[in-house]
N, CA, C and O atoms as a GROMACS GRO file, in nm:
protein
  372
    1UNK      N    1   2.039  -3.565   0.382
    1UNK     CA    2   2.004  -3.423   0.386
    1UNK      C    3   2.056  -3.362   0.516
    1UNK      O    4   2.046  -3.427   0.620
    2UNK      N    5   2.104  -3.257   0.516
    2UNK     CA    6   2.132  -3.202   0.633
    2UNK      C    7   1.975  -3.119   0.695
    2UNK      O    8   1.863  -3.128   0.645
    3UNK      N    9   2.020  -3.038   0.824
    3UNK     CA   10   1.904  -3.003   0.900
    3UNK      C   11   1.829  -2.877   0.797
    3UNK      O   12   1.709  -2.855   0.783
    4UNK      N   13   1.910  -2.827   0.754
    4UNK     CA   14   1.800  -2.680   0.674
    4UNK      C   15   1.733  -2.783   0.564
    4UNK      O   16   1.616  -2.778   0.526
    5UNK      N   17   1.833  -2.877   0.521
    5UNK     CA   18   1.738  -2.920   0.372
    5UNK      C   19   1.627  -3.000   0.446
    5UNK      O   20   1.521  -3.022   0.388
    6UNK      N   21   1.640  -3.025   0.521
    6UNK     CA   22   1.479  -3.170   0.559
    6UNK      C   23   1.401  -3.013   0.618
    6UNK      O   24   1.300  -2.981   0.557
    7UNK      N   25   1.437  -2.938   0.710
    7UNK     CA   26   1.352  -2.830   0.738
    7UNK      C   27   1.262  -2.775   0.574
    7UNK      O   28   1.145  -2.792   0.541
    8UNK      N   29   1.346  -2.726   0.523
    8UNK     CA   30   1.278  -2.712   0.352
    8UNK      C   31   1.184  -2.810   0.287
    8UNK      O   32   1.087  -2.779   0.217
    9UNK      N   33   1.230  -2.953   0.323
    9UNK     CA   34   1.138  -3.062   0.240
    9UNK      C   35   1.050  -3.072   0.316
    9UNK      O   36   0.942  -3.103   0.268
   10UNK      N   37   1.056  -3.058   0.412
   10UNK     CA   38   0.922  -3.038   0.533
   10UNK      C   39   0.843  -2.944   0.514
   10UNK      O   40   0.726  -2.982   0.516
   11UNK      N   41   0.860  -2.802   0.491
   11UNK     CA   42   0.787  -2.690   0.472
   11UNK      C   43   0.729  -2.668   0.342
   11UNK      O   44   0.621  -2.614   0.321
   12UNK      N   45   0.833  -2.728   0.231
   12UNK     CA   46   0.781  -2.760   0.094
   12UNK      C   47   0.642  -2.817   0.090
   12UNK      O   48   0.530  -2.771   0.066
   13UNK      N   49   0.700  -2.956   0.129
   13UNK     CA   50   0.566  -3.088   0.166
   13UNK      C   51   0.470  -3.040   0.190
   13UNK      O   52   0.372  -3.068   0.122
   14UNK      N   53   0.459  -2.946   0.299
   14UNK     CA   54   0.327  -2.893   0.372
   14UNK      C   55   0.247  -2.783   0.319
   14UNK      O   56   0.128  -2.756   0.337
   15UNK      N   57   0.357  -2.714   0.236
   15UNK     CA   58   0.268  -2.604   0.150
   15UNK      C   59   0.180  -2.650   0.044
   15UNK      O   60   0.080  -2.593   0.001
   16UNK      N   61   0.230  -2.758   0.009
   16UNK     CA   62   0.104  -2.859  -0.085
   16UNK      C   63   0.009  -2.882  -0.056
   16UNK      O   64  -0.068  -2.897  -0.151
   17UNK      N   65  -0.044  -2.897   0.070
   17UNK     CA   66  -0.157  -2.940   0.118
   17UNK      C   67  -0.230  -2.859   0.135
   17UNK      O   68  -0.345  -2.875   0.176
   18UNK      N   69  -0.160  -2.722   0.096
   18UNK     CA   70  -0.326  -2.581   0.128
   18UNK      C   71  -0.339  -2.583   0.008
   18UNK      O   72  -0.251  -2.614  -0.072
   19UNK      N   73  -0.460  -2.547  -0.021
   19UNK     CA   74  -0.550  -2.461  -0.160
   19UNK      C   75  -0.498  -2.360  -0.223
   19UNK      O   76  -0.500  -2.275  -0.134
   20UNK      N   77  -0.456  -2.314  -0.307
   20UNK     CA   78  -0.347  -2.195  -0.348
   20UNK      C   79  -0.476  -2.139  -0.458
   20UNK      O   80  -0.546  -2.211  -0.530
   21UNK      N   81  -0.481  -2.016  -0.449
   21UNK     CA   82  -0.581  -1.913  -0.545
   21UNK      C   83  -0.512  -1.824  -0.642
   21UNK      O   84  -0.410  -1.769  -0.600
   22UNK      N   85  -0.562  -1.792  -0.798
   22UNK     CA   86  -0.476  -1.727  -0.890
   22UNK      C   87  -0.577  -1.648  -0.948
   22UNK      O   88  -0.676  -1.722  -0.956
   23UNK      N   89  -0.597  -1.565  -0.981
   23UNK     CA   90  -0.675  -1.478  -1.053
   23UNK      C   91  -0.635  -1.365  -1.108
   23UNK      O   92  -0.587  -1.272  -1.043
   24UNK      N   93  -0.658  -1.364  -1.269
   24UNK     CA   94  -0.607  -1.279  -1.330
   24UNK      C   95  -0.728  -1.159  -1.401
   24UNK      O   96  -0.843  -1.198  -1.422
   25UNK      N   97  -0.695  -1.041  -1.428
   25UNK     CA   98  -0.837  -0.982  -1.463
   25UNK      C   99  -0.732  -0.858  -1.494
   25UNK      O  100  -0.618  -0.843  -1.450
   26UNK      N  101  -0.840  -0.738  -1.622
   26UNK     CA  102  -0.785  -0.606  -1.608
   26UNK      C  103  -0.895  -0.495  -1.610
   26UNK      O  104  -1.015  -0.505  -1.632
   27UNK      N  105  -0.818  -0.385  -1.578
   27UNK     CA  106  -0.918  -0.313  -1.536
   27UNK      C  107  -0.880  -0.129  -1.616
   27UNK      O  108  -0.771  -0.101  -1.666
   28UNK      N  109  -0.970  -0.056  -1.608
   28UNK     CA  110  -0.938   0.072  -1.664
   28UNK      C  111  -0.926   0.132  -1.542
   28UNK      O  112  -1.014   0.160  -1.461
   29UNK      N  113  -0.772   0.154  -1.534
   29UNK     CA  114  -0.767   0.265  -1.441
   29UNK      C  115  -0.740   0.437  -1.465
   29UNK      O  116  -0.677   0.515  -1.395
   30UNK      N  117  -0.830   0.464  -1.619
   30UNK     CA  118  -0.844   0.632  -1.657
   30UNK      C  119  -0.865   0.680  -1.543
   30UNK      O  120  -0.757   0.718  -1.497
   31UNK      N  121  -0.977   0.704  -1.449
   31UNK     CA  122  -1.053   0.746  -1.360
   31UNK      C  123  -0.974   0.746  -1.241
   31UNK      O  124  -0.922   0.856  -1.221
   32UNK      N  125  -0.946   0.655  -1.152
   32UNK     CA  126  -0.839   0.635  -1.099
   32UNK      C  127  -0.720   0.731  -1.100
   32UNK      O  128  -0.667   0.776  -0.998
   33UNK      N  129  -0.684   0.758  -1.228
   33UNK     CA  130  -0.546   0.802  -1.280
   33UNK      C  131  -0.594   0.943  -1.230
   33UNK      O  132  -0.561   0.986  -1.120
   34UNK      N  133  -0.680   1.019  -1.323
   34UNK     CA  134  -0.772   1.190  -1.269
   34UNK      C  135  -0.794   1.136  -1.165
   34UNK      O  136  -0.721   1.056  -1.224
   35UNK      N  137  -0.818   1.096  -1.075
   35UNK     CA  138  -0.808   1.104  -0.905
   35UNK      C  139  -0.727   1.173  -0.877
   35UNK      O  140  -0.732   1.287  -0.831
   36UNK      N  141  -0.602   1.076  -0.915
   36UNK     CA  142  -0.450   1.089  -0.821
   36UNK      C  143  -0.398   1.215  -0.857
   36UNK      O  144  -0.313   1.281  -0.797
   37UNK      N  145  -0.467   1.244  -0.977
   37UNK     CA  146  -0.372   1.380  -1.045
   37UNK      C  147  -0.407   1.494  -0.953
   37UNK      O  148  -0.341   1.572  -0.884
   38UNK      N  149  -0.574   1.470  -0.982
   38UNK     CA  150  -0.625   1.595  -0.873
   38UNK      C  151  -0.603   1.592  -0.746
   38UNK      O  152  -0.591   1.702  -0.692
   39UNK      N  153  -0.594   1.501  -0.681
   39UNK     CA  154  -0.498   1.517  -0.585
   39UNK      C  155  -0.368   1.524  -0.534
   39UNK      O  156  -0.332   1.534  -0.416
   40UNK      N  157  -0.287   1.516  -0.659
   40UNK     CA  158  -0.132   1.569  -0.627
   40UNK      C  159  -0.162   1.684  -0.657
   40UNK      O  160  -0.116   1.756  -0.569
   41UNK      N  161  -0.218   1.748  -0.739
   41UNK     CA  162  -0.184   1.900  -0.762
   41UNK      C  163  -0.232   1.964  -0.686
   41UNK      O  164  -0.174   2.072  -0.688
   42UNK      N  165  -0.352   1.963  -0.577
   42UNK     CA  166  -0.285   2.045  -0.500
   42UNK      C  167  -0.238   1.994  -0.313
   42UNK      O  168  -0.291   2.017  -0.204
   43UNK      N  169  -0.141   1.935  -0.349
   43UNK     CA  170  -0.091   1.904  -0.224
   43UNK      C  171   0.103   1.873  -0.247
   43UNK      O  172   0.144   1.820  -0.351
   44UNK      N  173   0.170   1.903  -0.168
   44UNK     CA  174   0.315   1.882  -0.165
   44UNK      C  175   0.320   1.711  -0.153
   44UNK      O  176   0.423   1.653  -0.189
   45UNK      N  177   0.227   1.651  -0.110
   45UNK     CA  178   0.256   1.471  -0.104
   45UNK      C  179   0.202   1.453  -0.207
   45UNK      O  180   0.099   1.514  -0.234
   46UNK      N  181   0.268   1.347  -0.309
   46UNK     CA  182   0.221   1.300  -0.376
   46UNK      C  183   0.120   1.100  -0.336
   46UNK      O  184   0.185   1.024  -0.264
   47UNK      N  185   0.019   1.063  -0.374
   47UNK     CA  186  -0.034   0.954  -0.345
   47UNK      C  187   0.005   0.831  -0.469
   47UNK      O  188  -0.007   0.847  -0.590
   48UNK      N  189   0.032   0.762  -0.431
   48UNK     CA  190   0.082   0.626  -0.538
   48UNK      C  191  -0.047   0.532  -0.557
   48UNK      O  192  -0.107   0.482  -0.462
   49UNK      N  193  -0.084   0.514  -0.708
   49UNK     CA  194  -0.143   0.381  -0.780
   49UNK      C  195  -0.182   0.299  -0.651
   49UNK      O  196  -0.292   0.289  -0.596
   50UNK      N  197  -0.063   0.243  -0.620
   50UNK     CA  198  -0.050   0.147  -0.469
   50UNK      C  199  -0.142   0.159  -0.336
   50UNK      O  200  -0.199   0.064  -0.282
   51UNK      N  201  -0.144   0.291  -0.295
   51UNK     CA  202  -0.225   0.277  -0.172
   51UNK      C  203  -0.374   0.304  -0.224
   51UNK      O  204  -0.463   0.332  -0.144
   52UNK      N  205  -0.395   0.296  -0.346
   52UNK     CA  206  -0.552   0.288  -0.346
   52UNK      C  207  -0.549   0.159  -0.382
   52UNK      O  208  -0.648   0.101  -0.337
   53UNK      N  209  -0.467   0.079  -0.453
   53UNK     CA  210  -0.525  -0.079  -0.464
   53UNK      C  211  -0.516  -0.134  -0.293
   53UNK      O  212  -0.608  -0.198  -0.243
   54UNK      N  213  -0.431  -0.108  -0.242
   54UNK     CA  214  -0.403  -0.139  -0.102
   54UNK      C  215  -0.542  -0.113   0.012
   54UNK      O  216  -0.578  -0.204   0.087
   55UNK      N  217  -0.608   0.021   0.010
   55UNK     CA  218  -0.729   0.016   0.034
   55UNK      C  219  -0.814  -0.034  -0.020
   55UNK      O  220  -0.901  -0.087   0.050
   56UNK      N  221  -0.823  -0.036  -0.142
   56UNK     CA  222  -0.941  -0.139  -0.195
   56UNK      C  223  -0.945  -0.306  -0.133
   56UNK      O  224  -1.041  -0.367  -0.084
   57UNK      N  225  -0.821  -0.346  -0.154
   57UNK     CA  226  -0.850  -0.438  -0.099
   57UNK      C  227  -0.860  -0.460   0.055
   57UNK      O  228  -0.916  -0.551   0.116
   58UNK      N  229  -0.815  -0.389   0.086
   58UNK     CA  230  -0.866  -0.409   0.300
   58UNK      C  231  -1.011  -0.367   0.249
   58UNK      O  232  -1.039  -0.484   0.222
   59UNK      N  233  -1.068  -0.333   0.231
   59UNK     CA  234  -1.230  -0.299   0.208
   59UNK      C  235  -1.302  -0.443   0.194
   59UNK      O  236  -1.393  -0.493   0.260
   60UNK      N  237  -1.225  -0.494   0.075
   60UNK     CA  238  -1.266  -0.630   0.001
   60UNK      C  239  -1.273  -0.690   0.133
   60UNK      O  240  -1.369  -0.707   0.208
   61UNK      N  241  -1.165  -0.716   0.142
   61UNK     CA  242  -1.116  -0.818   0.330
   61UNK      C  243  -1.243  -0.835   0.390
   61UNK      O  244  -1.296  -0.940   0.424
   62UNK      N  245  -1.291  -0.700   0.402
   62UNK     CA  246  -1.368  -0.654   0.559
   62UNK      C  247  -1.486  -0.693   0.486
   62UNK      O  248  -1.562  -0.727   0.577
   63UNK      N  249  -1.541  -0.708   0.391
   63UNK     CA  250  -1.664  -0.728   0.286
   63UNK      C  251  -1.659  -0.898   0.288
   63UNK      O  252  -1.756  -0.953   0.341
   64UNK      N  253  -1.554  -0.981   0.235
   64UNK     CA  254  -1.552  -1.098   0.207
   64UNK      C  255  -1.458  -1.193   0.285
   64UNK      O  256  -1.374  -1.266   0.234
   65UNK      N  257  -1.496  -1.176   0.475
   65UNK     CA  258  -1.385  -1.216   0.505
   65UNK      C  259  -1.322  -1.406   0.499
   65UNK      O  260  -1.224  -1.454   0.555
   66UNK      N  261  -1.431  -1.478   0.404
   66UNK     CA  262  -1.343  -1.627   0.368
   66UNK      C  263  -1.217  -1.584   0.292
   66UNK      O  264  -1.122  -1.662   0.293
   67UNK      N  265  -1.205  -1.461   0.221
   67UNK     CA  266  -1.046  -1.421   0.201
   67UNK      C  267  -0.961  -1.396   0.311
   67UNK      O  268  -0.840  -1.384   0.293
   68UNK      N  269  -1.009  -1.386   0.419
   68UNK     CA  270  -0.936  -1.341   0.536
   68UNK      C  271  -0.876  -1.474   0.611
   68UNK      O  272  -0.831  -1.464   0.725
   69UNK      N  273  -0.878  -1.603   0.537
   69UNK     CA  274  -0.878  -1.704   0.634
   69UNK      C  275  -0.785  -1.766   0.612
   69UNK      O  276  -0.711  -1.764   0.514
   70UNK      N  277  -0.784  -1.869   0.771
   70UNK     CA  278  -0.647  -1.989   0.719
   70UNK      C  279  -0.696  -2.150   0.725
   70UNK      O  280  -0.756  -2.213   0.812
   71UNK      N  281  -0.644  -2.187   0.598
   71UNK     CA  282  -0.687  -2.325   0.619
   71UNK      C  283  -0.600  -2.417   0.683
   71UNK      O  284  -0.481  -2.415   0.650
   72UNK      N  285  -0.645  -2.509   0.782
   72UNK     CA  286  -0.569  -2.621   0.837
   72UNK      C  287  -0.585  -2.736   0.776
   72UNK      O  288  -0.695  -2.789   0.766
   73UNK      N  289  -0.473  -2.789   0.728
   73UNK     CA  290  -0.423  -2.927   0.712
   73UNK      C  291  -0.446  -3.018   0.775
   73UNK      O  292  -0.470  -3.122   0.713
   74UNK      N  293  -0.448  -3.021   0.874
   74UNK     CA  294  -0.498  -3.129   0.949
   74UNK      C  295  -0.662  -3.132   1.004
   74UNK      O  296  -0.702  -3.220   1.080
   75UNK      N  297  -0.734  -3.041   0.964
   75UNK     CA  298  -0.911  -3.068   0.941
   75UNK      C  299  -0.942  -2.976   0.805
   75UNK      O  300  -0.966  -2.858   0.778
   76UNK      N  301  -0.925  -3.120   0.727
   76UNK     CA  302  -0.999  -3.074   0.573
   76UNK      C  303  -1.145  -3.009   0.545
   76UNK      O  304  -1.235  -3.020   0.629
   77UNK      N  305  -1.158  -2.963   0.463
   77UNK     CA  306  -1.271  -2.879   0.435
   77UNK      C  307  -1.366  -2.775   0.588
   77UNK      O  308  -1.486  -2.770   0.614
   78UNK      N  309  -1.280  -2.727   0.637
   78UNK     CA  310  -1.293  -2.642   0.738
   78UNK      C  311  -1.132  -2.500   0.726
   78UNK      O  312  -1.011  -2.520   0.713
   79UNK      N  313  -1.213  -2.371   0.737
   79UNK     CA  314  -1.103  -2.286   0.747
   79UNK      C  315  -1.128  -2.220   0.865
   79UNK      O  316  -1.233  -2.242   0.926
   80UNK      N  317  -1.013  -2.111   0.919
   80UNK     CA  318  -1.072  -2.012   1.051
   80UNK      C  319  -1.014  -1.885   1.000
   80UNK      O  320  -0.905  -1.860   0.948
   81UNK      N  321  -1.146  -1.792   1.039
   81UNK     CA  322  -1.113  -1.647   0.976
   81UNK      C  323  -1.064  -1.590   1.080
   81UNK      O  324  -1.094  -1.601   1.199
   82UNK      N  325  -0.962  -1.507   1.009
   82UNK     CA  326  -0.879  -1.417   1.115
   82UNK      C  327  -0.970  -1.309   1.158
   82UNK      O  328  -1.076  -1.295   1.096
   83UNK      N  329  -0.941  -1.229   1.262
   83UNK     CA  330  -1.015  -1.139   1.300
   83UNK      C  331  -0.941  -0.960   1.240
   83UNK      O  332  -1.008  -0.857   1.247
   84UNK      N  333  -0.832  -0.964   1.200
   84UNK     CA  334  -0.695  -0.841   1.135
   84UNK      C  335  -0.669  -0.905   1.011
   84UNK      O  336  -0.700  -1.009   0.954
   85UNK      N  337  -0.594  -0.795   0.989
   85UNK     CA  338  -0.571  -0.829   0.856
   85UNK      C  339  -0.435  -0.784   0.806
   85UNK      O  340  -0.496  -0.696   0.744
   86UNK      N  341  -0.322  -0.763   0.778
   86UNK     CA  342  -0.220  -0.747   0.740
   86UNK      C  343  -0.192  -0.736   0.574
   86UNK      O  344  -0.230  -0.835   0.511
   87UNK      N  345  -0.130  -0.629   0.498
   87UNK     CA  346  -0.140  -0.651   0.402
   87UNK      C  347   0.028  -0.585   0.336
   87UNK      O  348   0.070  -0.471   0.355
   88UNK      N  349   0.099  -0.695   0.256
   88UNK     CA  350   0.213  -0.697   0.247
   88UNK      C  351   0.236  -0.723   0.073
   88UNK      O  352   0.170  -0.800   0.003
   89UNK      N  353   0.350  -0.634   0.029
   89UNK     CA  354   0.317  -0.620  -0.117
   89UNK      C  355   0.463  -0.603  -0.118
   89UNK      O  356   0.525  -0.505  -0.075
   90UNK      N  357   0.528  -0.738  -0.189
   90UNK     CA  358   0.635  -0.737  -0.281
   90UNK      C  359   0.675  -0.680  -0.390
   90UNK      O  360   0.626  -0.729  -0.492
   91UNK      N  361   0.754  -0.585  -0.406
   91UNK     CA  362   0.795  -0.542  -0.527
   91UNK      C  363   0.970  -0.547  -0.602
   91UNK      O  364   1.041  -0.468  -0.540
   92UNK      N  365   1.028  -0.603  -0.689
   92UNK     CA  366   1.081  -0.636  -0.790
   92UNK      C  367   1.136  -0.524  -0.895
   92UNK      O  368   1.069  -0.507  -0.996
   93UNK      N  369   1.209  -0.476  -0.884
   93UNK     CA  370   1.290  -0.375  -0.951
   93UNK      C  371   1.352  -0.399  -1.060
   93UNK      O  372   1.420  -0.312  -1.113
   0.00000   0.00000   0.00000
């Protein structure tokens, strides 16, 4: 292997060892939707779907912060909660 591939099988390796979380669920967002409306109409900015899931969940964060945490690999069944929170959202075109 050269140096990037063992760097990769190394970082691979290690991502195995955390706990990975999936949760799927749906929701009615009618209500939601008459929010956003009434508030684009009367304003020149419009507000996106997005920054209200985006606040909802920093809310969640600040409510449930064992979501806020990182687990170490090297002391099992122990995590440490961050004190911030950062929130970063991939999107796919």
């Amino acid at each position: 292997m050269n140096d990037f591939q063992k760097g990769m099988q190394k970082s691979m390796t290690e991502s195995n060892k955390i706990p990975h979380l999936y949760l799927k669920d749906e929701y009615d967002l009618t209500n939601l939707t008459k929010l956003r409306e009434s508030l684009k109409s009367g304003s020149k900015n419009t507000v996106s779907i997005m920054a209200f899931f985006m606040k909802a969940f920093s809310l969640a964060i600040n409510e449930y912060p064992v979501m806020n945490s990182h687990y170490d690999s090297e002391k099992p069944y122990e995590f440490q909660s961050l004190s911030s929170h950062n929130i970063t959202i991939a999107i796919d075109s």
